[in-house]
Backbone and ligand atoms as CSV (ligand in chain L), in Angstrom:
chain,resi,resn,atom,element,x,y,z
A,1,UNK,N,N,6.353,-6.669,112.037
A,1,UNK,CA,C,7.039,-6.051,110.894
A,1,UNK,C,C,6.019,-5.257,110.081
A,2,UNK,N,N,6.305,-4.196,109.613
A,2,UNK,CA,C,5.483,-2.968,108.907
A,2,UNK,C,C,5.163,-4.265,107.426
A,3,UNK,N,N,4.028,-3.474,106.868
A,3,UNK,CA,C,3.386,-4.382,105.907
A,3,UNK,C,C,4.617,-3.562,104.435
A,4,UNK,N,N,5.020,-2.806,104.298
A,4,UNK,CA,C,5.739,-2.622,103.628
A,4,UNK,C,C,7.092,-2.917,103.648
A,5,UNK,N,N,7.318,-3.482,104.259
A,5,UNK,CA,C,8.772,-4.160,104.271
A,5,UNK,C,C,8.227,-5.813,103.618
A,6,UNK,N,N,7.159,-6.344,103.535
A,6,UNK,CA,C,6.863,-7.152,102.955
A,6,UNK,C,C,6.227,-7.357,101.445
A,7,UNK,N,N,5.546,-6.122,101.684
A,7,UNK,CA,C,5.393,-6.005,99.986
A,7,UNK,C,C,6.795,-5.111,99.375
A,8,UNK,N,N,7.932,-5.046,99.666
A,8,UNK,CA,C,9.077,-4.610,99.326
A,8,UNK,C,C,9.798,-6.215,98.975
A,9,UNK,N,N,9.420,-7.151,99.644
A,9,UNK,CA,C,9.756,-8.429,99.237
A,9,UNK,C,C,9.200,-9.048,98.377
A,10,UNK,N,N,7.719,-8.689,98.559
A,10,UNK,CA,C,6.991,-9.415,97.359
A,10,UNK,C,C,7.329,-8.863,96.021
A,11,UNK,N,N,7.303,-7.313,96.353
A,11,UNK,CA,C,7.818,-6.851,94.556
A,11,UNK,C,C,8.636,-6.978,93.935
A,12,UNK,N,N,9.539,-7.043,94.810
A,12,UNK,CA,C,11.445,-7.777,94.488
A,12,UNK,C,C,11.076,-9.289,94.060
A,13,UNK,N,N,10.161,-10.230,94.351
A,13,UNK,CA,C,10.287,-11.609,93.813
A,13,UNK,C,C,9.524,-11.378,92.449
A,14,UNK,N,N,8.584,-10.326,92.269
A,14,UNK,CA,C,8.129,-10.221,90.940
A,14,UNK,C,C,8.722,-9.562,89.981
A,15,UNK,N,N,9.683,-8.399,90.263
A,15,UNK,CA,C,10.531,-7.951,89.630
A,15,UNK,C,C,11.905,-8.573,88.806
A,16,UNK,N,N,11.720,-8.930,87.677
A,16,UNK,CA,C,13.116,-9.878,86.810
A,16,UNK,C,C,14.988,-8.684,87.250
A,17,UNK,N,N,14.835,-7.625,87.966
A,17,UNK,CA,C,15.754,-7.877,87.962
A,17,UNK,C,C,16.859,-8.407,88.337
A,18,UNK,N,N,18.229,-8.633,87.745
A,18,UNK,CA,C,19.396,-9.731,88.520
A,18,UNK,C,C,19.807,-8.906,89.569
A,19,UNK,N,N,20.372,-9.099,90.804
A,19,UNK,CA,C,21.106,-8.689,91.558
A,19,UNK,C,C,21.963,-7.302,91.741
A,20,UNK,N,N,22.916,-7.462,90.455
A,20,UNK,CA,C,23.511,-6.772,89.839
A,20,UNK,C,C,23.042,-5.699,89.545
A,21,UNK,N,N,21.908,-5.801,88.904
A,21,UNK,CA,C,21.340,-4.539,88.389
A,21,UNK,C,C,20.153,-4.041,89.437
A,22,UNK,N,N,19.961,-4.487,90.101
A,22,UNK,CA,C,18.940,-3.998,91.744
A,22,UNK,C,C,20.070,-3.330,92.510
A,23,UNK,N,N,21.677,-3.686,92.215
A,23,UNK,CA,C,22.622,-3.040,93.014
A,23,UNK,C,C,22.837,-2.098,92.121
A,24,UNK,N,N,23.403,-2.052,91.004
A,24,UNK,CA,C,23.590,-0.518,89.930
A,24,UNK,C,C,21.907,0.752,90.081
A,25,UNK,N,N,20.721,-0.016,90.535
A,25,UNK,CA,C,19.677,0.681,90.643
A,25,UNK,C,C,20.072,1.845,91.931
A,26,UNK,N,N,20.375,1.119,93.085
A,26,UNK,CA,C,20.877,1.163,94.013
A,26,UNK,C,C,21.580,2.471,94.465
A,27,UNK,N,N,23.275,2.098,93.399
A,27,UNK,CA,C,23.490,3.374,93.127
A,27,UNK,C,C,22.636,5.249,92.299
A,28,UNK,N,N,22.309,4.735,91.372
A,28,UNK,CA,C,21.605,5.352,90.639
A,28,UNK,C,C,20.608,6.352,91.554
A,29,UNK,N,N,19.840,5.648,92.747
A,29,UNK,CA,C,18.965,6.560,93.583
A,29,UNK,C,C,19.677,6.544,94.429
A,30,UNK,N,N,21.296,6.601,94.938
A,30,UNK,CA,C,21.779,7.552,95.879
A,30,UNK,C,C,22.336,8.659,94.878
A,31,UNK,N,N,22.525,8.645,93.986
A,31,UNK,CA,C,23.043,9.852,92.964
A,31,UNK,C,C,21.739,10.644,93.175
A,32,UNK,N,N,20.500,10.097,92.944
A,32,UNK,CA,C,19.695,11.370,92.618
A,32,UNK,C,C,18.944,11.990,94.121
A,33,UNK,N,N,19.051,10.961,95.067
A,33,UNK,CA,C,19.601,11.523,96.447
A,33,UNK,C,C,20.769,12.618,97.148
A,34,UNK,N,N,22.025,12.086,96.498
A,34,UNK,CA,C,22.717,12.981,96.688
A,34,UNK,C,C,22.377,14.580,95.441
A,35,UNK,N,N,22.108,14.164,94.678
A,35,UNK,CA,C,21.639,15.703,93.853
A,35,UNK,C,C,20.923,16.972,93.972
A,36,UNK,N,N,19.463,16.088,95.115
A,36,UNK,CA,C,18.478,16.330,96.013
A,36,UNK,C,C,19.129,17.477,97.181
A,37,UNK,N,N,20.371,16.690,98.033
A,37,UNK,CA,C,20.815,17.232,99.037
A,37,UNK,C,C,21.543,18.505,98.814
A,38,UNK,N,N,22.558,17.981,97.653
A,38,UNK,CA,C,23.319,19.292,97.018
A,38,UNK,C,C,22.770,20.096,96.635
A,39,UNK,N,N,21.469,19.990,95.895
A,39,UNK,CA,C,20.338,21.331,95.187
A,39,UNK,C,C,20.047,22.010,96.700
A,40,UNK,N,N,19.069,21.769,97.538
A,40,UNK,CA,C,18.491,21.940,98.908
A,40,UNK,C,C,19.516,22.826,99.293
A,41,UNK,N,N,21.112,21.993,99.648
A,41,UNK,CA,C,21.605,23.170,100.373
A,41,UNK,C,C,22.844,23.625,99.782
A,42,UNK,N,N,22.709,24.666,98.975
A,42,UNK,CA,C,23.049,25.167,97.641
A,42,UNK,C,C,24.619,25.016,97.616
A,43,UNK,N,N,25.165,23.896,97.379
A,43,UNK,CA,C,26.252,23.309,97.211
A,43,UNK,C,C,26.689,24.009,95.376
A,44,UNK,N,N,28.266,24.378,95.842
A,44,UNK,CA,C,28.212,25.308,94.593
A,44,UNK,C,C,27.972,24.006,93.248
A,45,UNK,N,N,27.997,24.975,92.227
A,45,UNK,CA,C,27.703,24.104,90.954
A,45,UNK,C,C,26.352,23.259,90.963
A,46,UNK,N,N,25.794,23.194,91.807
A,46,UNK,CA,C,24.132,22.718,92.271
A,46,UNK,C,C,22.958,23.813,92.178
A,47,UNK,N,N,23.237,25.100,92.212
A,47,UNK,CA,C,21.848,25.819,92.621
A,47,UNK,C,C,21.457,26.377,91.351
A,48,UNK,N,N,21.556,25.831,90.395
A,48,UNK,CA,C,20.454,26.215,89.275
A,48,UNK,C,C,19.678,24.528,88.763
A,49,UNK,N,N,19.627,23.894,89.775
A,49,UNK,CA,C,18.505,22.953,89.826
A,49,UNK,C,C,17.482,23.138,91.108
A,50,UNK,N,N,16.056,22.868,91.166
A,50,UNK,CA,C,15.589,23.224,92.024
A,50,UNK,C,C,14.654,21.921,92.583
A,51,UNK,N,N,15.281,21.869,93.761
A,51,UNK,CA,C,15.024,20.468,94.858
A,51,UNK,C,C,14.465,21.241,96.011
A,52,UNK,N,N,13.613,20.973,96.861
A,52,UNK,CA,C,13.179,20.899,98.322
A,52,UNK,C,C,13.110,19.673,98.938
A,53,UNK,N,N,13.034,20.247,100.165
A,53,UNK,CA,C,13.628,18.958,101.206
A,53,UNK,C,C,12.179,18.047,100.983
A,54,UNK,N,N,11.499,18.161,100.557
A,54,UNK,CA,C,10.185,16.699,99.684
A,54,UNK,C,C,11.132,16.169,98.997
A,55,UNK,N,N,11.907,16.439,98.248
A,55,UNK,CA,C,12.700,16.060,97.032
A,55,UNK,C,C,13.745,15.063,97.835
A,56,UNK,N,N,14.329,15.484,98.701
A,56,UNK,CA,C,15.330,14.829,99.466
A,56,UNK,C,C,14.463,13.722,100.094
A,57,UNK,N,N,13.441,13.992,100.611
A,57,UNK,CA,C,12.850,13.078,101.909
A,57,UNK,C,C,12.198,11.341,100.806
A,58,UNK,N,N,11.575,11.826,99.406
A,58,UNK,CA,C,11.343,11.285,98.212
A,58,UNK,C,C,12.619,10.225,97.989
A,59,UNK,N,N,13.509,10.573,97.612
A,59,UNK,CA,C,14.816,9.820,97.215
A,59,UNK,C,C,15.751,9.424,98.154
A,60,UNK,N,N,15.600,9.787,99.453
A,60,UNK,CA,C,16.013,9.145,100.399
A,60,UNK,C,C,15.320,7.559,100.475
A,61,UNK,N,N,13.900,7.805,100.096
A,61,UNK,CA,C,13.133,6.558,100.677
A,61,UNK,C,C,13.502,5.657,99.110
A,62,UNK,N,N,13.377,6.341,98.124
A,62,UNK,CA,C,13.795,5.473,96.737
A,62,UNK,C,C,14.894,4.600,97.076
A,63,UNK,N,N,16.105,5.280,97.734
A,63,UNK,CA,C,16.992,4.564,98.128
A,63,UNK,C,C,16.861,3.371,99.195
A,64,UNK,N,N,16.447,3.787,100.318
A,64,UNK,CA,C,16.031,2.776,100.815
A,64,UNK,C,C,15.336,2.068,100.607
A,65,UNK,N,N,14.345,1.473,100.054
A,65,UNK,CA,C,13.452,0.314,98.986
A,65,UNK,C,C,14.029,-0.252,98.630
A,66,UNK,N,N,14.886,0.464,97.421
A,66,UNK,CA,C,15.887,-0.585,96.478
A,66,UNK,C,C,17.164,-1.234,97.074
A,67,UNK,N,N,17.428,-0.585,98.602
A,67,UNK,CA,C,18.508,-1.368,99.391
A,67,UNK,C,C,17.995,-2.571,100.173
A,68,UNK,N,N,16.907,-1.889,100.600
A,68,UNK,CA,C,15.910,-3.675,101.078
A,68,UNK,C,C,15.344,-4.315,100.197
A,69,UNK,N,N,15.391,-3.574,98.947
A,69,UNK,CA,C,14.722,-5.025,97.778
A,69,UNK,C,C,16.474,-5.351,97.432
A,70,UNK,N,N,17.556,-4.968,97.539
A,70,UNK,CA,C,18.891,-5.884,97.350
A,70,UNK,C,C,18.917,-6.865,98.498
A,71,UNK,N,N,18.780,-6.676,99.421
A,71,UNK,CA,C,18.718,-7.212,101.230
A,71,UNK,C,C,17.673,-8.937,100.689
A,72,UNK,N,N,16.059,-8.220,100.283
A,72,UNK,CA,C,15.216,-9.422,99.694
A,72,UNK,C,C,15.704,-10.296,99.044
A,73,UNK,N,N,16.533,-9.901,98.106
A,73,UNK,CA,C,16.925,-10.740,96.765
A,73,UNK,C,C,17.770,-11.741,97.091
A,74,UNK,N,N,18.491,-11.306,98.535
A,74,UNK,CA,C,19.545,-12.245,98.557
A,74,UNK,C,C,18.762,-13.792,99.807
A,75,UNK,N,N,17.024,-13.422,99.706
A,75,UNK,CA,C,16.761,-14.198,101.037
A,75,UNK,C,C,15.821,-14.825,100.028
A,76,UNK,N,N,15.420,-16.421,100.459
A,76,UNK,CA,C,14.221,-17.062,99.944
A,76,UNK,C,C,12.894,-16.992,99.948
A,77,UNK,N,N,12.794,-16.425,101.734
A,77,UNK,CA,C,11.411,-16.396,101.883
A,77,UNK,C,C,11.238,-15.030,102.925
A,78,UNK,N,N,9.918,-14.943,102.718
A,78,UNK,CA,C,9.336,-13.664,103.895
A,78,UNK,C,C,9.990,-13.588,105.103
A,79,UNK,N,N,9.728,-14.771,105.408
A,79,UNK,CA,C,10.329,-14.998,107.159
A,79,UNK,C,C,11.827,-15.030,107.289
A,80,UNK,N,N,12.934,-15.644,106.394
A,80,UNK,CA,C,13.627,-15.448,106.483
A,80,UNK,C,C,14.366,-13.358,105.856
A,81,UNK,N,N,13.571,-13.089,104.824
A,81,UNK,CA,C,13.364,-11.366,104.973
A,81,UNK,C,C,13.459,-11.092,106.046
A,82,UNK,N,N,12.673,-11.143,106.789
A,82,UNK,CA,C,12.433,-10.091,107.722
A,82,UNK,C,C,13.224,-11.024,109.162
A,83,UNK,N,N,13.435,-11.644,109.590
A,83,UNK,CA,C,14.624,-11.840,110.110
A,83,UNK,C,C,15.998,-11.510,110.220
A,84,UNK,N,N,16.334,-12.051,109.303
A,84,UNK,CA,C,17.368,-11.116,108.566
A,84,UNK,C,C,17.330,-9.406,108.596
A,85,UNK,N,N,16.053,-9.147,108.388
A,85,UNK,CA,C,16.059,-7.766,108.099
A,85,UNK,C,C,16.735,-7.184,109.718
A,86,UNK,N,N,15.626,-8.081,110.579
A,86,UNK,CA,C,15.429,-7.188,112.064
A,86,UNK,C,C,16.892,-7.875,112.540
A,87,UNK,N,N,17.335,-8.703,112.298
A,87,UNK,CA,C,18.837,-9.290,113.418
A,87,UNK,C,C,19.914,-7.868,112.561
A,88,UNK,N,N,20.217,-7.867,111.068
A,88,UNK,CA,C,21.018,-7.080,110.733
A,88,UNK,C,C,20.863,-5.906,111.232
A,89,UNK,N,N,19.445,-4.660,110.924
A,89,UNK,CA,C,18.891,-3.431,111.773
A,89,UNK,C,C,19.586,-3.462,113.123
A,90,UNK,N,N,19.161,-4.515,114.256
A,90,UNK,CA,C,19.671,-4.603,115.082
A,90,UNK,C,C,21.239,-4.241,115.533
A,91,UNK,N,N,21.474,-5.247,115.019
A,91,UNK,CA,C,23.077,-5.364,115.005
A,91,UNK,C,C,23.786,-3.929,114.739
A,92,UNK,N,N,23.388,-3.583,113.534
A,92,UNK,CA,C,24.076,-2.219,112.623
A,92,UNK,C,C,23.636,-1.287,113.560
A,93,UNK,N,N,22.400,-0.925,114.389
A,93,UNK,CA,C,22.201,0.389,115.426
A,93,UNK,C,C,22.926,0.304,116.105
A,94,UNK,N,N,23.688,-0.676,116.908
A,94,UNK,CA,C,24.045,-1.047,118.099
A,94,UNK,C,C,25.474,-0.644,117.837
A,95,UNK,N,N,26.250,-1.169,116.456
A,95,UNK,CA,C,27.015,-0.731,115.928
A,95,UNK,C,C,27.621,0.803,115.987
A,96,UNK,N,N,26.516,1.117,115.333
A,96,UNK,CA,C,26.259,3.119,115.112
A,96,UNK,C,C,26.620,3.539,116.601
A,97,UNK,N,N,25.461,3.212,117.231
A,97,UNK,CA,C,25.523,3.796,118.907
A,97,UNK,C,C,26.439,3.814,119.355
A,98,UNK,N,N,26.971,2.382,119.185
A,98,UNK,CA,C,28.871,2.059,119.938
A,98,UNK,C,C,29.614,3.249,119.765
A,99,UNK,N,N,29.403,3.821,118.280
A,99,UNK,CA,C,30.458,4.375,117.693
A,99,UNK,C,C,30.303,6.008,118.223
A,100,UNK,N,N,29.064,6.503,118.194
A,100,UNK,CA,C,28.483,7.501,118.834
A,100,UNK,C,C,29.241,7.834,120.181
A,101,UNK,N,N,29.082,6.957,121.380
A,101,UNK,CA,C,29.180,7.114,122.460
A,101,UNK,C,C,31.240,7.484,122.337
A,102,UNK,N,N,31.672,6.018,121.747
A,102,UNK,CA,C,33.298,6.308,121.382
A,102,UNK,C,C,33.665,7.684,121.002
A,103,UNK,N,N,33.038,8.230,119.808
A,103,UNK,CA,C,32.938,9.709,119.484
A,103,UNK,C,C,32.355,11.030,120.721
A,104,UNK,N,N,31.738,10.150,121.136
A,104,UNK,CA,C,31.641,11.269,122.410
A,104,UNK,C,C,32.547,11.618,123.554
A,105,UNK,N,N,33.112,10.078,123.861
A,105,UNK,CA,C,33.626,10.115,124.822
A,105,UNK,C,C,35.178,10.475,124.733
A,106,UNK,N,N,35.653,10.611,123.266
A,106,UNK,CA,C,37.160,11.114,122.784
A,106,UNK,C,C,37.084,12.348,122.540
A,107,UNK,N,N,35.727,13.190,122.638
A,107,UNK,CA,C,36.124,14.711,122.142
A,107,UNK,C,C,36.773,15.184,123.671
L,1,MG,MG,MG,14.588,8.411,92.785
């Protein structure tokens, strides 16, 4: 497991916030993710803010942090983290792919 998926756990156990508000965070950096995307590719009512795809690639990852520090919060320990982390990952690609191939194979 990458050393940052563990200090993503450790900072989440030092961090006071509740659940709740690691999930309202959550939202908050897919908004400024999605703002990112809409500036970039000049989605009307968007192009008098100015984002590049750093900007997107930036708040993409904000988002993801604060979805694996929600993922952390709900686990006790490291090992069970990252277990959890890799059986769910797992599972959810396999998921995706399924769905991929279904989508391929109905066009
Ligand atoms: Mg952000």
């Amino acid at each position: 497991m990458s050393d940052f998926v563990l200090t993503i756990f450790d900072l989440t156990r030092q961090d006071p916030k509740t659940l709740q508000e690691r999930t309202l965070k959550l939202g908050e950096e897919a908004g400024e993710l999605a703002q990112a995307v809409l500036t970039v590719t000049n989605a009307p009512g968007s192009t008098y803010k100015s984002h590049t795809l750093a900007d997107v690639r930036e708040e993409a990852a904000d988002a993801a942090i604060v979805a694996l520090s929600v993922l952390a919060q709900t686990c006790e320990t490291r090992e069970e983290f990252e277990a959890e982390l890799d059986r769910l990952m797992t599972a959810k690609c396999a998921k995706w792919q399924e769905k991929l191939k279904d989508d391929v194979s109905t066009r």
